[in-house]
C-alpha positions in Angstrom: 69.4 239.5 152.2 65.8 239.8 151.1 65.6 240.8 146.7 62.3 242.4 146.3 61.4 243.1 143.0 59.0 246.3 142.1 56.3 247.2 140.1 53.6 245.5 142.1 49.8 246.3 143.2 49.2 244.4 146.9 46.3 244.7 148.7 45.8 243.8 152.3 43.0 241.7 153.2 41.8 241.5 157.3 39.9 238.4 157.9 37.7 235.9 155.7 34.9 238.7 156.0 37.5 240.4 153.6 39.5 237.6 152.5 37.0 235.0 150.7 35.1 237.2 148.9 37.9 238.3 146.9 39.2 234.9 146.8 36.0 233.6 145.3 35.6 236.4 142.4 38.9 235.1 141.5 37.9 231.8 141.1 34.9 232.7 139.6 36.4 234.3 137.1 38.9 231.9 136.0 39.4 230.9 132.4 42.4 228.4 132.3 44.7 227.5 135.3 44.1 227.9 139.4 46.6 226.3 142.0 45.1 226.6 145.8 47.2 225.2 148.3 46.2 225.4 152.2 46.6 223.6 155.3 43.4 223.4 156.5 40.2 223.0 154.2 37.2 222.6 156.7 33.5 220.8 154.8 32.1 223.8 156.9 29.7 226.4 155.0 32.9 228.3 153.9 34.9 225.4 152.7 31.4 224.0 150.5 31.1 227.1 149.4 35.0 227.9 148.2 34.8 223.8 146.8 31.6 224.6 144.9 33.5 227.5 143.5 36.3 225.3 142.3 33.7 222.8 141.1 32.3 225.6 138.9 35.6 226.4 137.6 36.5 222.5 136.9 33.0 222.4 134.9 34.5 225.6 132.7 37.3 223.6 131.4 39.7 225.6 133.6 42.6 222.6 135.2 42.3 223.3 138.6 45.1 221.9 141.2 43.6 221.5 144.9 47.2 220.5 147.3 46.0 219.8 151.0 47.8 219.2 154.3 47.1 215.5 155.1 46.8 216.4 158.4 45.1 220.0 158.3 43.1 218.6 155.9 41.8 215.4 157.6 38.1 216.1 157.3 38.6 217.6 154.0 39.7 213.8 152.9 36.9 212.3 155.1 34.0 214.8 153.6 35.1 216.9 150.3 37.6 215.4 148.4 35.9 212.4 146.6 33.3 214.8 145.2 35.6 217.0 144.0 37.6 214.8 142.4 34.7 213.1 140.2 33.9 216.9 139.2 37.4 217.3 137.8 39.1 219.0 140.4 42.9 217.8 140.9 43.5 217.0 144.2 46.6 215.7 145.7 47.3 215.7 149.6 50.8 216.4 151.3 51.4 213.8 153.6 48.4 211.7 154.5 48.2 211.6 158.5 45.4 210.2 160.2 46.7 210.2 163.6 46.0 213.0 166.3 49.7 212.9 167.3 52.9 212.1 166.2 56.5 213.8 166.9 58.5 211.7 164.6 60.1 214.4 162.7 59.3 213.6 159.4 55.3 213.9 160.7 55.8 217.0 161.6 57.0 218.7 158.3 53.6 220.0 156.9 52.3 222.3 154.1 51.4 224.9 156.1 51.4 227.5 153.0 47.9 228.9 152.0 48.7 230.5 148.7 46.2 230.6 145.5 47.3 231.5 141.8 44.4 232.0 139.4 45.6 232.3 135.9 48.8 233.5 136.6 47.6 236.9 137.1 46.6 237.1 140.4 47.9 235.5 143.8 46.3 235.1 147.5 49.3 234.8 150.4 48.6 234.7 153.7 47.3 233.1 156.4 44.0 232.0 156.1 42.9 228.5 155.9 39.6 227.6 154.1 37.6 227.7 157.0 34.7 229.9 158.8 35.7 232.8 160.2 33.5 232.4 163.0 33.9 229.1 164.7 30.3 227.6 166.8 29.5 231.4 168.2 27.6 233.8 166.3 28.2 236.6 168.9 32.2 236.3 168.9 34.3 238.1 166.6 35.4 236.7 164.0 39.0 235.0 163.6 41.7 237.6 163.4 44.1 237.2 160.2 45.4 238.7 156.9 46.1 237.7 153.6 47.3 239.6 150.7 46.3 240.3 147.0 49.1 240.3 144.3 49.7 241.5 141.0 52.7 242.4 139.2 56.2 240.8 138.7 55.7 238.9 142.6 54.1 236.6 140.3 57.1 235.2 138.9 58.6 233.7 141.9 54.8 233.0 143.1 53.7 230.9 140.4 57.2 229.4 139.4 56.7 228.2 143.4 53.6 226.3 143.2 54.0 224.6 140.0 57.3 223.1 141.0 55.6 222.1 144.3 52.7 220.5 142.6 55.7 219.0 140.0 57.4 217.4 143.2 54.1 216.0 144.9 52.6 214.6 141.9 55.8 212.6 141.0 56.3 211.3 145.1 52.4 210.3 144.7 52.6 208.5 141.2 55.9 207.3 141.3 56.9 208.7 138.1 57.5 212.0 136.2 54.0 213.7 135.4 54.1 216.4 132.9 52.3 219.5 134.3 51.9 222.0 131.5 51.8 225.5 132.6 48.7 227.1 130.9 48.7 230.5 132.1 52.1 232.0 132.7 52.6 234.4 135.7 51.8 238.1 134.2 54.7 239.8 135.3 53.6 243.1 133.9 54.2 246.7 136.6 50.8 246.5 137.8 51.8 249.2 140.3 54.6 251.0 142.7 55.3 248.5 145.4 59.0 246.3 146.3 58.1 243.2 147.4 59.5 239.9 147.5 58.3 236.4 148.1 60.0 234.1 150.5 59.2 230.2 151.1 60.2 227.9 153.6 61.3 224.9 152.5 63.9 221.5 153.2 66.2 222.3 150.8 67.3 225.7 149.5 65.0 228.3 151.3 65.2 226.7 155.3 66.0 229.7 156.8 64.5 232.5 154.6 61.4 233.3 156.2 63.5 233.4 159.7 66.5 235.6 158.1 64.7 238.1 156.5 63.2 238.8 160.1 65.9 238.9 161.7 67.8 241.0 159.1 64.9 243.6 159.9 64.9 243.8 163.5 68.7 243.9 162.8 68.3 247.2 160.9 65.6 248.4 163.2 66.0 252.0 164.6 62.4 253.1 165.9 59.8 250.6 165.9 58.8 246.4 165.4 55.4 245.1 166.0 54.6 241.6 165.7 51.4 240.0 165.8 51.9 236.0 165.8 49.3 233.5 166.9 51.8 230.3 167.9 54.7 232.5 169.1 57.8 230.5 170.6 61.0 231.6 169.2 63.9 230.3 169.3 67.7 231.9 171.1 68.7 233.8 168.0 65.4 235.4 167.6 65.0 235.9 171.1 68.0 237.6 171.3 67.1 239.8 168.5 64.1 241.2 170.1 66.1 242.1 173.6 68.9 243.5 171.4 66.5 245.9 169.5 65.1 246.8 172.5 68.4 247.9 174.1 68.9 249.9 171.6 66.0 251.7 172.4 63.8 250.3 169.6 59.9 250.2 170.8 59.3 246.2 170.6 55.5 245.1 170.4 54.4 242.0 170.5 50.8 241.0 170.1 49.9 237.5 171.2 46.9 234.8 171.4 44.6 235.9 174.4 42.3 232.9 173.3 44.0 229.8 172.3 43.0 226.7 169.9 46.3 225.3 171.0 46.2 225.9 175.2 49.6 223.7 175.6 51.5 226.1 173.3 50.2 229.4 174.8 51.1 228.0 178.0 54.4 227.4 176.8 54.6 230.9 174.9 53.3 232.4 178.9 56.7 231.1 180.3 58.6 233.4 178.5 56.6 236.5 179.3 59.1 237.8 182.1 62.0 237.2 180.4 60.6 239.3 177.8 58.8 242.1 180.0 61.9 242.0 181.7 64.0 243.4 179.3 61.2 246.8 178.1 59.2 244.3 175.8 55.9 245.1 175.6 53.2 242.2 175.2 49.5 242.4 174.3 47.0 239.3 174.4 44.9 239.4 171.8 41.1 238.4 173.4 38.4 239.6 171.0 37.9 236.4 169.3 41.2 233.9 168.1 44.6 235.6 166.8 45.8 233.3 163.9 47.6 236.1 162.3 51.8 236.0 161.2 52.4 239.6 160.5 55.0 242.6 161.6 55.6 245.8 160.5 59.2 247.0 161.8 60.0 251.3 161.2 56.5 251.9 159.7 58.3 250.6 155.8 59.3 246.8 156.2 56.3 244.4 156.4 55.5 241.2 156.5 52.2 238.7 156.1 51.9 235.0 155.5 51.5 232.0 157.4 54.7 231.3 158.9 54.3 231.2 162.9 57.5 232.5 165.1 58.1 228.7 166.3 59.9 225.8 166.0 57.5 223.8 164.1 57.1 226.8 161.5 60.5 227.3 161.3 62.1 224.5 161.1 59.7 222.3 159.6 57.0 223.4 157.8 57.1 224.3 154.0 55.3 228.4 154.6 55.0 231.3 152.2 55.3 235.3 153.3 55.2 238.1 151.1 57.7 241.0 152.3 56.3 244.4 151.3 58.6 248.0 151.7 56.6 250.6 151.5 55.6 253.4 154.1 52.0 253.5 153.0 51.4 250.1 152.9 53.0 249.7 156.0 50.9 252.5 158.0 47.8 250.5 156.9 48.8 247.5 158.8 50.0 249.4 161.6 46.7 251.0 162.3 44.4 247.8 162.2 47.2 246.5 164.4 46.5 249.7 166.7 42.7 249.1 166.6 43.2 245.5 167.5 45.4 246.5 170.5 42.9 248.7 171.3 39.9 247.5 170.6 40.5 243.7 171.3 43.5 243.3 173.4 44.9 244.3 176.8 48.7 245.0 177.8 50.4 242.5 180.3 53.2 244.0 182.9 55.6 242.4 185.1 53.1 242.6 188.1 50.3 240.9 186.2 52.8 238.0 186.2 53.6 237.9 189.1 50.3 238.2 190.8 48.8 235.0 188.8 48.1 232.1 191.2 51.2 229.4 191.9 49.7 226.7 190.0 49.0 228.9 186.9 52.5 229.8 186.8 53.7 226.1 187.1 51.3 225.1 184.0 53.0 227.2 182.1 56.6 226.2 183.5 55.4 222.8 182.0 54.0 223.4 178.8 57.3 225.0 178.3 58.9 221.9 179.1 56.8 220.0 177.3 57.0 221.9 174.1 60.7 222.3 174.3 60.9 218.5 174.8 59.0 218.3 171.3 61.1 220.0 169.7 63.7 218.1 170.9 62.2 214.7 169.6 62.0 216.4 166.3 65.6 216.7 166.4 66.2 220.5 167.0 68.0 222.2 169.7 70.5 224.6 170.4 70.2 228.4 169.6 66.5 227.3 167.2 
């Protein structure tokens, strides 16, 4: 059962347009301690400019801990971190990978989490990477996501969170205990009216959080759960949780990549469409510009946002972070940009749309499904995930 705690002030954040602005006052206006961690930090305009911020803060005296994905954060290695570094910036890297592909299981567990702290007073969750919101087309859209802004008692777990990470990866890197000193403790003063909580997936004592606080609220649901999830492949139990909700005549919403960075998984995800349809699920494809977003809102008062995809890979094997919010207001407010996205930038799939795609479309997805199933299976999972 999900504990959330009260007295917190959370903002939601829609896309970098929102997003990095926010972040970067932040960092700006640090005075002692910032912990960043992300999956993907691109040398594009956005990620010099959020790295110039950091340098900035480094010059101010301010210790500054920069954890990337060593395979998200490839180019980062290649182009950013050397510079940052000399200017005083703390850098480590979760698990240096240089090749394209690997499915050896212990490849596959990445830091997928983007969370920032900034002097313990303030925390970014969510689940966007450092990178431009607009990828190579000025006309397009730009990437659909969320984060959120935290203050309050959430900070406890928050911060306590990323300095034992950093604690952990600093002592597999050096091969011996480094003392981290924590120089700004999380403010855990009410900073306003919301119950949240903060959940992490991790390999030891939080593996199934993330997955069992969802399924604990479609469990509970009565009315409504809307999901919007870019890399959605879910295993039986959750599966199964969806078609039960909707038997009991719960309105289930799923909003899905239209255009995909990863075409093998959303041919994969495509296979399960009837099964779903089938059973009064209703799907939207998201084709404005890319959906990257991990969100739901279930009876207009449970929400969630962070970066944990509905997958295996996410689920299973990735260390992720989600904030769970319970509040109606907050709740409406992400219901109605998921609306506008529906309407605005999506369009609504049926059972004959399905059936009338060509043969051959239909058999690509048969074997992405195959394929991605067969991943998973290397990775050593199977069964009802």
């Amino acid at each position: 059962m999900t504990v959330l705690v009260g007295g917190n002030a959370i903002a939601l954040l829609e896309n970098g347009l929102q997003y990095f602005p926010a972040l970067e006052d932040e960092i700006e206006g640090a005075r002692r301690e910032i912990f960043f961690q992300t999956y993907i930090f691109d040398p594009d305009d956005t990620g010099r400019r959020i790295a110039a911020a950091l340098v900035r803060a480094a010059s101010r005296g301010v210790a500054v801990h920069l954890l990337v994905d060593g395979f998200g954060g490839r180019a980062f290695v290649r182009e950013l971190m050397s510079d940052l570094v000399s200017c005083g910036v703390k850098v480590l890297i979760y698990r240096m990978e240089l090749r394209a592909l690997s499915l050896r299981r212990h490849r596959l567990r990445r830091m997928h989490r983007k969370v920032v702290v900034v002097d313990g007073r303030v925390a970014f969750v969510g689940g966007i990477n450092v990178v431009d919101d607009v990828s190579g087309d000025a006309v397009r859209p730009p990437r659909y996501d969320y984060a959120v802004r935290v203050e309050g008692p959430l900070l406890g777990p928050i911060v306590d969170s990323v300095h034992r990470l950093w604690r952990m990866l600093a002592w597999a890197s050096f091969r011996r205990r480094v003392r981290v000193p924590v120089l700004a403790p999380a403010r855990v003063e009410v900073a306003g009216d919301l119950r949240a909580a903060f959940l992490i997936r991790d390999n030891l004592r939080h593996r199934h959080d993330i997955e069992n606080a969802y399924l604990d609220a479609i469990g509970r649901a009565r009315d409504e759960v809307v999901i919007a999830n870019a890399y959605f492949f879910p295993g039986r139990r959750f599966r199964q949780a969806l078609v039960e909700a909707a038997a009991r005549g719960v309105k289930v919403t799923l909003l899905l990549q239209g255009l995909a960075d990863h075409p093998v998984q959303q041919y994969a995800t495509r296979a399960l469409y009837p099964f779903f349809l089938e059973r009064g699920i209703r799907l939207f494809e998201y084709h404005r510009s890319v959906l990257h977003a991990k969100v739901a809102v279930v009876d207009g008062r449970w929400v969630t946002v962070g970066s944990s995809n509905i997958d295996a890979f996410s689920l299973l094997l990735a260390r992720e972070a989600n904030v769970v919010v319970e509040d109606t207001g907050f709740a409406a407010t992400l219901r109605a940009s998921l609306d506008a996205a529906m309407t605005d930038g999506a369009r609504e799939l049926r059972g004959a749309d399905w059936r009338s795609l060509p043969r051959f479309r239909r058999l690509l997805s048969w074997l992405a499904y195959q394929g991605v199933r067969l991943a998973i299976g290397i990775a050593g999972f199977g069964g009802k995930h």
